[in-house]
N, C-alpha and C positions, 0 to 999 in steps of 0.2 A: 335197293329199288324203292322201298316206302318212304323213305324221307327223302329220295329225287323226287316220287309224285307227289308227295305232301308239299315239298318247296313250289313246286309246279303250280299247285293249285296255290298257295299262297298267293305268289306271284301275277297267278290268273285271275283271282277276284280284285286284285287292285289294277291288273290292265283294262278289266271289265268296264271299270267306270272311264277310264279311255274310248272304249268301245264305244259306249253308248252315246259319248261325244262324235264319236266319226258317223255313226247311223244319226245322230240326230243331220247334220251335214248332207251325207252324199243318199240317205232314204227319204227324212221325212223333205230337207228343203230344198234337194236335188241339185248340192252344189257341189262338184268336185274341190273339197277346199284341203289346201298342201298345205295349210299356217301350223297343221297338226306336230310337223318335225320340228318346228321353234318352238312353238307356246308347250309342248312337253317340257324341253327343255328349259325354259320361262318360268315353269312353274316347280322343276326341280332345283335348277339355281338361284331361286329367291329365294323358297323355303331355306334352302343350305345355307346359301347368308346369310340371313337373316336368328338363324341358329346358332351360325359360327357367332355374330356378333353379342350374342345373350339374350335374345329376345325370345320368348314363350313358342313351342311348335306349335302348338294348336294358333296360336298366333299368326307363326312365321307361313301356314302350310294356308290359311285364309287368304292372307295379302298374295300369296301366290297363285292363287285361283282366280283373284282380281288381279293381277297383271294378265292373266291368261284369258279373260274375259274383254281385257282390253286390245290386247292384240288382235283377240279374232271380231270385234268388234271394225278396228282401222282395219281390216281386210274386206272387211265389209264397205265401209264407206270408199274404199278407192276402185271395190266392183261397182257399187251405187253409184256415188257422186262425181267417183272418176271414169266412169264407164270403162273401167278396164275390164277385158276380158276375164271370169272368176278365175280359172287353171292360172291365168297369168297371175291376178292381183294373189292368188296363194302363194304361188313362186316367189314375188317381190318380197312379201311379208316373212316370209321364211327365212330368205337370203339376207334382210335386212335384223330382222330376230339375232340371225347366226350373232353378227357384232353387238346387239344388242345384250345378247346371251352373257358374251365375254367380257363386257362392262357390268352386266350387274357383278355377274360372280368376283369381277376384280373389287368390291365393295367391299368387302371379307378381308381382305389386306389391307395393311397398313399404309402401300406405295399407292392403289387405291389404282391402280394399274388396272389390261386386261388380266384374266386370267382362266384357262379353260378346266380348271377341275376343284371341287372342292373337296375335301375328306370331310368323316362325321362322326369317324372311329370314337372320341370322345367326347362327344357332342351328348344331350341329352335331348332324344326326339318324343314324337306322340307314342312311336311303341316299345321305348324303352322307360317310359314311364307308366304307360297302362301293363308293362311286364312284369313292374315291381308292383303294381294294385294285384293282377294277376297270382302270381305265384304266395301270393299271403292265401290266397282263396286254399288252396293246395286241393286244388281242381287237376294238374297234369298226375302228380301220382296216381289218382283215379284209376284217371285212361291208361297211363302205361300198364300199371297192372293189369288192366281186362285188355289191351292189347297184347300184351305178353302171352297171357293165359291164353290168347288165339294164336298163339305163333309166332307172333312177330318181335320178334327180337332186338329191333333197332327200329327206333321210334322217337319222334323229335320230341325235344328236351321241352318246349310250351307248347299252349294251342291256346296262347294268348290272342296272337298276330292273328290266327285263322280266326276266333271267333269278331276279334273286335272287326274283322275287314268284311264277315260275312254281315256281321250290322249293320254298317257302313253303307256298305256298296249295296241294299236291299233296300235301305231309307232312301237313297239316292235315285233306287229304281222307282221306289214308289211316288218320288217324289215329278216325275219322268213323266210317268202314267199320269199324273194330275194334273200338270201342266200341259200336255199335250190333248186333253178335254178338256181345257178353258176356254174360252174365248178366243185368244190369245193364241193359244196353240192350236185351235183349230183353225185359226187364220192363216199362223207359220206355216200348216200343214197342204191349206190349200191354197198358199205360195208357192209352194215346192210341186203341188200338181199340177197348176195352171195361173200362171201368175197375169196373164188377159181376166179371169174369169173374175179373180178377187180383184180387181182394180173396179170393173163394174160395179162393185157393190163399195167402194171411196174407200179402202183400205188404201193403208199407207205401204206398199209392198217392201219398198228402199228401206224402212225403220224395221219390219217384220224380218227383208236378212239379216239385217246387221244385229238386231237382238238374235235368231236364230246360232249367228258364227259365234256371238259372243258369249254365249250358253253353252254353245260346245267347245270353243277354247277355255271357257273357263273346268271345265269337266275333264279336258286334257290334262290342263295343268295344274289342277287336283290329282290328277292320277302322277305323274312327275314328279309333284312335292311328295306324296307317301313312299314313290319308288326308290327317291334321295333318300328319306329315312330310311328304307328296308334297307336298302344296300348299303348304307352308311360310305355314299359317294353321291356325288353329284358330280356332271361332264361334259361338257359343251357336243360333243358325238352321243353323246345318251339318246336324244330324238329321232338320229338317224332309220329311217326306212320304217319309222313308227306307224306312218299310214297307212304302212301293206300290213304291217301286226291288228291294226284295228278292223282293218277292211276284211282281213282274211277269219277275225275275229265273229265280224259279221255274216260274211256269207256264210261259213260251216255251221252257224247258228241256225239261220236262216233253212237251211236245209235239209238239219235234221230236226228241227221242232217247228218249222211252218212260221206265217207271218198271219195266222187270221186274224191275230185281234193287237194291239197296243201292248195290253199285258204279256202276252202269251212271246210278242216279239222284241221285247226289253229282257223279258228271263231269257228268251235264245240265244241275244248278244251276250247275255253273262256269261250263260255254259258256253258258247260260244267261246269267249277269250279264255276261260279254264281248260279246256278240252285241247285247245292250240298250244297253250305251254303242256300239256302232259304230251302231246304229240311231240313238241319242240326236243323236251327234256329224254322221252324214251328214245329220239332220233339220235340224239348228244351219245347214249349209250350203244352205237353200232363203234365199233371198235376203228375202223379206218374214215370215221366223221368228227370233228372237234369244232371249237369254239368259232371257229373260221369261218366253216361251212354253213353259217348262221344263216345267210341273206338266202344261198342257193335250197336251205330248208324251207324257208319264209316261200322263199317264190314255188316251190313242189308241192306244199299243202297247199296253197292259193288255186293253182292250177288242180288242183286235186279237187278241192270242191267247189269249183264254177263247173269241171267239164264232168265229173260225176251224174249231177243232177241231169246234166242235158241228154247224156248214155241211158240211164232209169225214164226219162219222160220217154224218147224216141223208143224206147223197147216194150213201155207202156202201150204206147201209139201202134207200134207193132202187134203188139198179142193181142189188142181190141179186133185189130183187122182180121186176125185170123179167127 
């Protein structure tokens, strides 16, 4: 049970920085944007090929966050420029990523062909190299000991991965929070509240979403490229139903830690995405539920906390009156 929730949280601080790509999207610039199911996958099959072909991860896993930046970038200009509908111009971008997806990852081969999956089993990524900085420290003996000595018996073999991702994903946050009290971000912001309001004052709204998408697909597929590393796979289906993980990411954040401030609602997206795999993973553990019943989980905690919150206010409302 401790090393299903210890993988879990893993897992959940590197979906986090996902997260905070779909809230910057559908919270701060009020775009319903779908590019999230490609440019995940955009930014786990570049990293992976560009790994497979001997190029540096900390390298490979960059150039990936900049293909991911670009994609949600051209989803932006064919809502802008092309006046497409946003829902639509996500779908277009998504569906056209899909092929997109398949040609990079066919880069990695020789035939130079499509190809929808890469392996990474002996690949050398970011955390199998900070595992070997890692374990010289001989920091995990520590903790297992004083884990032990509390009981617990079975306990994961590093806490490499956890540490470097809670740094990671914490600079990123703060980095979030800065950005979103700039200038710049306070313009993004009230694009996304009233985009009549900031035009009166000669902002450029058209440039403000498409840096907006492009900020958050690159933050996608930053999370994509670490997730190819963790799992030493990368998969053209890896993206699939990624924006109900981020979305559902957000609201349960959103719900039990509130939204009053910038800070306060970038930390909720984080616990947020950790708190959703630890639900995911103890769901995984009911005995007649398996790997399958992945989406109908997805969708039962989403429904779970959108209608939660609205049962707590109306019974609020209720015991005021009485």
């Amino acid at each position: 049970m401790f090393t299903a929730l210890f993988g879990s949280v893993e897992q959940g601080i590197i979906y986090a920085i996902m997260a905070l790509g779909v809230y910057l999207t559908f919270r701060v610039l009020d775009f319903p944007d779908l590019t999230v199911d490609g440019s995940f996958v955009t930014g786990a099959g570049t990293a992976a090929m560009m790994i497979v072909l001997g190029y540096n991860p900390l390298l490979a896993t960059l150039v990936a966050t900049v293909a991911g930046f670009i994609a949600g970038c051209m989803t932006g200009i064919l809502h802008t420029k092309g006046k497409i509908n946003p829902l639509l111009a996500g779908i277009l971008m998504m569906i056209a990523l899909y092929s997109i997806n398949l040609r990079i990852m066919g880069l990695s081969s020789d035939t130079g062909v499509t190809r929808p999956n890469i392996p990474l089993l002996n690949s050398e990524t970011i955390f199998s190299t900070f595992g070997n900085f890692w374990s010289g420290l001989g920091i995990d003996s520590v903790i297992s000991n004083a884990l032990k000595s509390m009981g617990l018996a079975t306990v994961p073999t590093t806490w490499g991965i956890l540490a470097l991702m809670i740094v990671v994903t914490f600079i990123i946050k703060l980095i979030v929070d800065w950005f979103l009290k700039t200038e710049v971000g306070l313009a993004i912001r009230a694009t996304g509240d009233n985009k009549r309001m900031i035009r009166s004052f000669s902002a450029n709204t058209d440039s403000l979403v498409i840096l907006g998408l492009g900020i958050s697909n690159g933050m996608v597929a930053l999370s994509g490229a670490l997730i190819a590393q963790y799992t030493k796979f990368a998969d053209v289906g890896l993206g699939i139903g990624m924006i109900v993980v981020g979305l559902a990411s957000v609201i349960i954040g959103e719900a039990i830690f509130g939204t009053k401030s910038i800070v306060r609602v970038t930390f909720a997206v984080i616990a947020g995405a950790i708190i959703y795999r630890m639900i995911y993973a103890l769901a995984l553990r009911v005995k007649w539920l398996d790997s399958g019943d992945m989406k109908l989980i997805t969708a039962f905690i989403v429904i779970l906390a959108l209608v939660i919150p609205q049962i707590v206010n109306k019974y609020k409302v209720w015991r005021n009156k009485k």
